[in-house]
C-alpha positions in Angstrom: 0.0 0.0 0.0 3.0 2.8 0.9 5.9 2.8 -1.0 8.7 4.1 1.3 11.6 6.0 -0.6 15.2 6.8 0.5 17.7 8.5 -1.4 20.8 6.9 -0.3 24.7 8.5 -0.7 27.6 7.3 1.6 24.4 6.6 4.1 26.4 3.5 6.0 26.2 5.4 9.6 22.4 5.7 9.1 20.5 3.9 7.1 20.2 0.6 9.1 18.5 2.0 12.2 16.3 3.8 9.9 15.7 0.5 7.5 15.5 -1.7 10.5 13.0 0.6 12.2 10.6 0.3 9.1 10.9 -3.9 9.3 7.9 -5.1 11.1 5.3 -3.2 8.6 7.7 -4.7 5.7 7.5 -8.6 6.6 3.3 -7.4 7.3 3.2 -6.3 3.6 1.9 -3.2 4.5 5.1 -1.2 3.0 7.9 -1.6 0.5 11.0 -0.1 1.0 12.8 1.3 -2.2 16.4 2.1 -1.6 18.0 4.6 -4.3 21.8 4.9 -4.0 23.6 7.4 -5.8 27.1 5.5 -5.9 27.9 5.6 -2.5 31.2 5.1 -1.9 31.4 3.6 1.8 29.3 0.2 2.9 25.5 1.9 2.4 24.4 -0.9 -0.3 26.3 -3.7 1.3 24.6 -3.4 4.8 21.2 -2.3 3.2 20.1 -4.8 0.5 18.9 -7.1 3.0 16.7 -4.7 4.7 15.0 -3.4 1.5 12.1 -4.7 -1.4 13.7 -3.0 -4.3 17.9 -1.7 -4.1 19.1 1.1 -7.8 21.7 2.6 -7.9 21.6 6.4 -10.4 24.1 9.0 -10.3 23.9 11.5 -7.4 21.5 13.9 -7.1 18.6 13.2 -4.9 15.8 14.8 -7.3 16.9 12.0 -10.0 17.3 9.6 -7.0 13.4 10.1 -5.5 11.9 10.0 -9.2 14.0 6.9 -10.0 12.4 5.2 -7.2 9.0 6.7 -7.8 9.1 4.7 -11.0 9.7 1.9 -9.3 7.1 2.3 -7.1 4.9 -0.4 -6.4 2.2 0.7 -4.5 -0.3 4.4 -4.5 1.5 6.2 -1.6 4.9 7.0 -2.2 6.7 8.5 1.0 10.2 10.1 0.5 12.1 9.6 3.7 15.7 10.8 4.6 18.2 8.4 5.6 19.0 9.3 8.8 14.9 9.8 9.6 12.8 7.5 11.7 9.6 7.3 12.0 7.5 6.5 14.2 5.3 3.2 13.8 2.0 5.7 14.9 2.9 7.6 11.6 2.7 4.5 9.2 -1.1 3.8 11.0 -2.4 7.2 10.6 -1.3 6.8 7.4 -3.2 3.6 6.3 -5.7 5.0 8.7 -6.1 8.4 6.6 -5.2 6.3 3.0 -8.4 7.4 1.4 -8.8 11.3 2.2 -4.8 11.6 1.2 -3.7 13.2 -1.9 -0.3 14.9 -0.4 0.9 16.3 2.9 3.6 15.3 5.0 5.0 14.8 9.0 5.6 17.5 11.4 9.6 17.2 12.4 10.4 16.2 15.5 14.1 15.6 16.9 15.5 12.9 19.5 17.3 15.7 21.5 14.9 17.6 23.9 17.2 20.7 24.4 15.6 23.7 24.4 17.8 24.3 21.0 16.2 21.5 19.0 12.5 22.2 20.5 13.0 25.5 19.0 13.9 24.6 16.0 11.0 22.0 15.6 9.0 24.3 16.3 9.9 26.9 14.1 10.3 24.1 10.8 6.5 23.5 11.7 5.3 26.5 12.1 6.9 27.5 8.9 5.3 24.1 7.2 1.8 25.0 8.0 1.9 29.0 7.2 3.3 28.2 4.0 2.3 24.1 3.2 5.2 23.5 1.9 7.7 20.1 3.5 11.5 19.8 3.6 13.0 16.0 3.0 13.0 15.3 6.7 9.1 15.5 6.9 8.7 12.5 4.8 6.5 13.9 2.4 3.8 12.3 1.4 1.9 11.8 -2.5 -0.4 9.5 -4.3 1.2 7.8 -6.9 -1.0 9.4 -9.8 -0.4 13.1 -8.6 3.4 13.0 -8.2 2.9 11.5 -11.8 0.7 14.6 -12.8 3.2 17.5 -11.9 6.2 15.3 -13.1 7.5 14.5 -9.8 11.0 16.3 -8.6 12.6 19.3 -10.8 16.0 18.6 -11.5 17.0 21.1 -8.7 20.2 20.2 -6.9 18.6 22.0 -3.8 15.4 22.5 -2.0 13.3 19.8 -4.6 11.3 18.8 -1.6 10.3 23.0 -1.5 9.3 22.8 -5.4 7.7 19.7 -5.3 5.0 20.8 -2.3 4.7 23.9 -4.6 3.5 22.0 -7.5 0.9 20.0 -5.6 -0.5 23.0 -3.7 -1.5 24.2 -6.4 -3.5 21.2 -7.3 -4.7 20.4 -4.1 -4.0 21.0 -0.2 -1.5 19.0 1.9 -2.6 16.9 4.9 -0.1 17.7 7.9 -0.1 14.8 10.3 
């Protein structure tokens, strides 16, 4: 039903808590888990095939990485997720909870540290999300299959594609923040 997405490049200090996180809903069917490496040069694709339903590899450049695995895609509900993101289990329910009223939308950010710093800064990154509905990569956004298709996915930006992307669907339709 979700097709998860993660744009891989020298990833080998992340990936496998983030891969290993996403297991249980994987062996339940309920996910795939499409990992797209842009030649990594350390261990990323040695320690990660296992963990994963579908493994490319494309030249660097995480636009041409997330469509590349778009296309692969198996399922509706493609989620691009960062690397070094986890998330939480509750997020892959409301998901399949929410499946049907869904077009696009994405996570509020959240970070592991509880300094005062990092609550700021959550804060501030979601605040900013839902005055201007627009996601950055590490708020796993969200899209059904057939609208990414519509607006032609990522741009070939080298920076801030995630930005452009929510752009091109607002103006289709509103995003769903969870």
């Amino acid at each position: 039903m979700i097709s998860i997405i993660v744009p891989t490049l020298n990833e080998e200090k992340y990936v496998i808590k983030t891969l290993q996180h996403l297991q249980e809903f994987r062996k339940k069917k309920i996910l795939e888990i499409i990992l797209v490496d842009g030649l990594s040069q350390d261990n990323t694709l040695a320690l990660s095939k296992d963990l994963c339903d579908i493994v490319i590899t494309v030249k660097p450049g995480r636009a041409d990485q997330l469509n590349a695995g778009a296309f692969e895609a198996n399922n509706d509900l493609l989620l691009f997720m960062h690397a070094d993101t986890i998330m939480d289990q509750e997020n892959i329910y409301e998901l399949l909870e929410k499946y049907e009223n869904i077009e696009w939308g994405f996570f509020h950010l959240g970070f592991k540290s509880r300094t005062f710093k990092f609550k700021f800064l959550s804060y501030c990154i979601n605040l900013r999300s839902i005055l201007f509905k627009y996601a950055t990569g590490d708020q796993c956004l969200f899209v059904k299959k057939k609208l990414f298709k519509k607006v032609d996915g990522y741009g070939c930006l080298r920076l801030m594609e995630d930005v452009e992307l929510s752009n091109k669907l607002l103006k289709i339709t509103k995003p769903k923040i969870m």
